[in-house]
C-alpha positions as CSV (number, residue, x, y, z in Angstrom):
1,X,79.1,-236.3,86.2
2,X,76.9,-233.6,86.5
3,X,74.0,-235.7,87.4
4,X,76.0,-237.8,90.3
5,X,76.8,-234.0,91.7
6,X,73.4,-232.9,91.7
7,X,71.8,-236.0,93.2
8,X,74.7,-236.5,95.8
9,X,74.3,-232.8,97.1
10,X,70.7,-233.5,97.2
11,X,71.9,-236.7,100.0
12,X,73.5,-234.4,102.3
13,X,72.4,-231.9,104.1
14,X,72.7,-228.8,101.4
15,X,71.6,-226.3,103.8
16,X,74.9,-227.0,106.2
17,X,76.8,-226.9,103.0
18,X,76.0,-223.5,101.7
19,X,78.3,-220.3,102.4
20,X,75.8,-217.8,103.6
21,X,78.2,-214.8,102.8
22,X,77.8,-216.3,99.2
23,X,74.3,-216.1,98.6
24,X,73.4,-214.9,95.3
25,X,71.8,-211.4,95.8
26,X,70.0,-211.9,92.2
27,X,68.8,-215.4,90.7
28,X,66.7,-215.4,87.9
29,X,65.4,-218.8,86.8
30,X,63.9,-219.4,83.4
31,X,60.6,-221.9,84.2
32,X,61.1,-224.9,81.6
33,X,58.8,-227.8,81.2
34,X,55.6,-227.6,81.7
35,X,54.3,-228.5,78.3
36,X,56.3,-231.8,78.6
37,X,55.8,-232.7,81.8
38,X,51.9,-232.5,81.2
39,X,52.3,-235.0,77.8
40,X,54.2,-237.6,80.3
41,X,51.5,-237.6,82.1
42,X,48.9,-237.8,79.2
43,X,47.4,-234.5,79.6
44,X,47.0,-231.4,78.0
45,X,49.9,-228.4,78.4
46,X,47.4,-226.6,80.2
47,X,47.5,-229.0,83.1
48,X,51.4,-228.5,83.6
49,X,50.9,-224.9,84.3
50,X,48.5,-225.6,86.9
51,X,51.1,-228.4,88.6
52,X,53.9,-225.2,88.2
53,X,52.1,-223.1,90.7
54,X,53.8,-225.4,93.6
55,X,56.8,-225.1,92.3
56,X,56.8,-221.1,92.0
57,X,55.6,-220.5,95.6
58,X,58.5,-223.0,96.5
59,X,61.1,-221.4,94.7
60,X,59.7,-218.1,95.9
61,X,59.3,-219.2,99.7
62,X,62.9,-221.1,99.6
63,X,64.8,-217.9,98.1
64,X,63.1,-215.6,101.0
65,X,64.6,-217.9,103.4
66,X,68.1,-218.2,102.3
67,X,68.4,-214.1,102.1
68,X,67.9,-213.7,97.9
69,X,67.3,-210.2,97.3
70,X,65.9,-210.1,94.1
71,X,64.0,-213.4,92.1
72,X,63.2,-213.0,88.8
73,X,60.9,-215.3,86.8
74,X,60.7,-215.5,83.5
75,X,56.7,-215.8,83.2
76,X,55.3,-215.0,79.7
77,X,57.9,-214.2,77.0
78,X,56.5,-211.6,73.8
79,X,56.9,-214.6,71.7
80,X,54.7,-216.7,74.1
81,X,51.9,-214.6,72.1
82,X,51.7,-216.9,69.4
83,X,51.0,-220.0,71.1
84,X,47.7,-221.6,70.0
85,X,44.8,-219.4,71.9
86,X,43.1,-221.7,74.3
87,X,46.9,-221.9,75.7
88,X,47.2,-218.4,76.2
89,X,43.7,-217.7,77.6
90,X,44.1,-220.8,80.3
91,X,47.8,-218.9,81.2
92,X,46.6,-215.6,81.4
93,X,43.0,-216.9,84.0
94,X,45.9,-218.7,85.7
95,X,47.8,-215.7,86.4
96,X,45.0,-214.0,87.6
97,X,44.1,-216.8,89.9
98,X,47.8,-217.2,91.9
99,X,48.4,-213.6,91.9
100,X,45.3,-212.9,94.1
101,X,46.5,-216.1,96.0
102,X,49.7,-215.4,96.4
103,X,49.5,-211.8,98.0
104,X,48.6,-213.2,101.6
105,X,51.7,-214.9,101.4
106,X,53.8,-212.3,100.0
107,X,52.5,-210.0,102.6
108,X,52.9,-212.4,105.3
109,X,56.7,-213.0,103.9
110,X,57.0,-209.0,103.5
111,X,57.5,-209.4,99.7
112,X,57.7,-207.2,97.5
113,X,56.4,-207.7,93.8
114,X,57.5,-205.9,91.1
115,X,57.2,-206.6,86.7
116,X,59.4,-205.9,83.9
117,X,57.5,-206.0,80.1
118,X,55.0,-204.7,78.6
119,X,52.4,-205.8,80.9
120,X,50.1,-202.7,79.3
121,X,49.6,-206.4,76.5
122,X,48.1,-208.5,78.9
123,X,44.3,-208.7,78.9
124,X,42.5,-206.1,81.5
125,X,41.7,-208.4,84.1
126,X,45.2,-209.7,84.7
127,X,46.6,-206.6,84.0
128,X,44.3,-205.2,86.7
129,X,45.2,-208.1,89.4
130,X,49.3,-207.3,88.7
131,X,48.9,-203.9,89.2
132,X,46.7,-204.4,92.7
133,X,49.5,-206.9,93.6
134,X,52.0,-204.4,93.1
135,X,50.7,-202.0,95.1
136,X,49.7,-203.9,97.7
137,X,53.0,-205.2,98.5
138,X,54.9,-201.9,97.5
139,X,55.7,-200.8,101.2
140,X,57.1,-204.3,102.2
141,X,61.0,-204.9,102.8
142,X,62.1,-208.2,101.5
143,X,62.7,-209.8,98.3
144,X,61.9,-208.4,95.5
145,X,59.9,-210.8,92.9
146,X,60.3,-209.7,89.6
147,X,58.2,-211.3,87.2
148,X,58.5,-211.3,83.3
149,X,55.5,-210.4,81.8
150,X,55.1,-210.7,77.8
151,X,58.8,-209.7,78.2
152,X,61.8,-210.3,75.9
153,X,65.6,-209.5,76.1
154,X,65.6,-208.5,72.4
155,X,62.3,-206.0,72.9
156,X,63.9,-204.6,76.0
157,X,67.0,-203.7,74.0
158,X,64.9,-202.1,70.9
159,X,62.8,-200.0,73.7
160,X,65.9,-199.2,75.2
161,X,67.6,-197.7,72.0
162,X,64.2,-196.0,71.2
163,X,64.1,-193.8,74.6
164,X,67.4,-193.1,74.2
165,X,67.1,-192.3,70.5
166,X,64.2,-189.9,71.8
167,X,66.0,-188.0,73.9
168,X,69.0,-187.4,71.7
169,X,67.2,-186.1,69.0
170,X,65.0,-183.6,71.8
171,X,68.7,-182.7,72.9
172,X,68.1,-184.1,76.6
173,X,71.2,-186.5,75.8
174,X,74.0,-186.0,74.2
175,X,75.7,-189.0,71.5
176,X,78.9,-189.3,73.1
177,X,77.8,-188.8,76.4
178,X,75.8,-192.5,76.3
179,X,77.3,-194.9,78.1
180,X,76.9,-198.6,79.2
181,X,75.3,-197.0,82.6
182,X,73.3,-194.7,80.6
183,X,71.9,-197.5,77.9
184,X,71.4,-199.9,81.6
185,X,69.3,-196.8,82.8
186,X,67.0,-197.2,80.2
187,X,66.5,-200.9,80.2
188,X,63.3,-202.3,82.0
189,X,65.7,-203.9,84.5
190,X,66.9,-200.1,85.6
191,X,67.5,-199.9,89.4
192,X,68.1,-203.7,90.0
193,X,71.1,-205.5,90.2
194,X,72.3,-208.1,87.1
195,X,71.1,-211.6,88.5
196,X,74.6,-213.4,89.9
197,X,72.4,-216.8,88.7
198,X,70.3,-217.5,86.6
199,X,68.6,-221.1,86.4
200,X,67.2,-223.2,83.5
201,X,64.6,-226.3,83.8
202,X,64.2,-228.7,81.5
203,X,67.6,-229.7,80.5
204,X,67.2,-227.0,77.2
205,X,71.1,-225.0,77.4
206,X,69.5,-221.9,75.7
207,X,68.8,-218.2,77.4
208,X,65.5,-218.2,74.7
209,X,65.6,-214.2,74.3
210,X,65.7,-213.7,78.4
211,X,67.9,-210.6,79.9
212,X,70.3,-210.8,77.4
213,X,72.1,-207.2,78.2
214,X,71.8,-208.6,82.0
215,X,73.0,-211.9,82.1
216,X,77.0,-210.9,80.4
217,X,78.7,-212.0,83.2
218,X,75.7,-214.3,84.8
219,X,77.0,-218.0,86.3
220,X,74.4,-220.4,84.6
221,X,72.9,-223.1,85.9
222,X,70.5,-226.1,83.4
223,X,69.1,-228.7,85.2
224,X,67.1,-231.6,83.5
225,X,64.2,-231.3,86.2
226,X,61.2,-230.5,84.5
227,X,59.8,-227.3,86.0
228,X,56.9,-228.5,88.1
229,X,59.3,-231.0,89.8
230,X,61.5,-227.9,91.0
231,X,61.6,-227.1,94.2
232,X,63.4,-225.6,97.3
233,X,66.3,-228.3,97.3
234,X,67.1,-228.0,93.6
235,X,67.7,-224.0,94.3
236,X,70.2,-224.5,96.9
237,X,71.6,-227.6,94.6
238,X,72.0,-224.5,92.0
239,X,73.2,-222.1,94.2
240,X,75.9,-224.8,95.7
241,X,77.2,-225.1,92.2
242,X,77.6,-221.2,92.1
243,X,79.2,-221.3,95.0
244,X,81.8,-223.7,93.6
245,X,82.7,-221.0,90.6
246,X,85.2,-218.6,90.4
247,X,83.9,-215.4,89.0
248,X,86.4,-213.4,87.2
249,X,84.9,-210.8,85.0
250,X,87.5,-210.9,82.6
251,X,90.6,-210.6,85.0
252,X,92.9,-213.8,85.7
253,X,92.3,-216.2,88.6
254,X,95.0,-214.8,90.3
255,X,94.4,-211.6,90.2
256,X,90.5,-212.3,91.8
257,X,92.3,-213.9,94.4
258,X,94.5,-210.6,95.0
C-alpha cells in the first residue's frame, strides 16, 4: 500500500499537490544505504559514499526551494568510529572534499551551515574545512543545514546531564528549578526547533541513536530508496505523507480540530 502511494504521488505533479502553509519548518533525514547500494553494484562501500554526494546537494537544494528552515543530516554517528579504518579515512577525505565544494553553492543559495557533535573528534583537516564552512556562511539568511558530525542522541543526552550536573553542584542551577526547557537548553540542538519530519532511507524502521530527546513528537517517514537514489521528488513524496497526518501531541482529534 505504501509502495503504490509513494510511486503514484511520484506520477503526478507533487509540487501542485503540496500545502505550502504546511511545509515542515524542520526535517531531519537519517542517510541510509550507501554500503548496500555500492555491493549491488559490485563495489566497495567506499564508492556509495561518493554516489551520496548527489543526493545530499539534492536534498539540500530541493528543501531551500520549498521554504525548509532547518535540514538536518545525520552525517557521521559516534558509533560510526568503529567501522573498519580505510572506511573512515575515505569518509572523513570525502567530507573535506564536498564541504569545500559545496560552499559556492551554499553561498549562492544564502545558506547557512551549522554542526551538532563533537566535531573537536574529527581529524584536523576536516575539522579545519567545517569550521571555515561555518564561518563563511555565518552571515547568510536561509536554511540552516545542520549536519551530524560523530554525533549521537544517547552522547548528547549524557553531555547534557553532565553541564547541568556541573552547574548544580557550582550552585548556578538549582535541582528543582530544571526543567524540560532547561535540560533542551543544554542539548547540542539548543536554539533550534524539534524537526516536524524526520526521514529514513533504506527501508531500516529504526531512529539508530539519532535525536532521540528531539524527535518525541517527530512524524516519521522510512522509505526503501537506498540513499544515493534519493532525491528532490522523494522529499516532497515525504513531506506529502506529512502533510496527510494529523498531529495531536497527546490531545484528541477533536480537540486539534477546535
Amino acid at each position: 500500500m505504501y509502495l503504490q502511494k509513494l510511486r503514484y504521488s511520484e506520477k503526478t505533479g507533487m509540487k501542485e499537490e503540496l500545502d505550502r502553509n504546511r511545509i515542515p519548518r524542520h526535517i531531519a533525514i537519517i542517510m541510509d544505504g550507501n554500503g548496500r547500494w555500492a555491493k549491488k553494484k559490485g563495489a566497495m562501500r567506499i564508492f556509495g559514499h561518493h554516489h551520496a554526494i548527489k543526493a545530499v546537494r539534492d536534498a539540500i537544494e530541493g528543501a531551500n526551494n520549498l521554504g525548509v528552515k532547518y535540514l538536518t543530516l545525520f552525517s557521521f554517528s559516534t558509533e560510526n568510529w568503529s567501522r573498519p579504518k580505510d572506511e573512515v579515512e575515505g569518509l572523513m577525505a570525502l567530507l573535506v572534499k564536498t564541504i569545500a565544494n559545496e560552499v559556492p553553492m551554499m553561498m549562492k543559495n544564502n545558506i547557512v551551515m551549522e554542526s551538532i557533535g563533537d566535531i573537536e573528534c574529527l581529524p584536523q583537516s576536516a575539522y579545519n574545512q567545517l569550521i571555515e564552512a561555518k564561518e563563511k556562511t555565518a552571515s547568510n539568511t536561509g536554511l540552516k543545514l545542520v549536519l551530524a558530525l560523530s554525533y549521537s542522541g544517547q552522547w548528547e543526552l549524557t553531555q547534557a546531564a553532565r553541564r547541568i550536573a556541573q552547574k548544580v553542584s557550582e550552585g548556578k542551577l538549582k535541582v528543582e528549578d530544571i526543567t524540560q526547557d532547561v535540560f533542551a537548553d543544554h542539548l547540542e540542538t539548543r536554539g533550534i526547533p524539534d524537526p516536524e519530519l524526520m526521514i529514513r532511507t533504506s527501508g531500516e524502521f529504526r531512529l539508530s541513536n539519532f535525536l532521540l530527546w528531539q524527535l518525541a513528537y517527530t512524524e516519521l517517514h522510512f522509505t526503501p530508496v537506498l540513499w544515493p537514489d534519493f532525491r528532490e521528488k522523494h522529499l516532497i513524496a515525504a513531506i506529502l505523507d506529512y502533510q496527510k497526518r494529523e498531529r495531536r501531541f497527546g490531545k484528541t482529534g477533536e480537540q486539534v480540530k477546535s
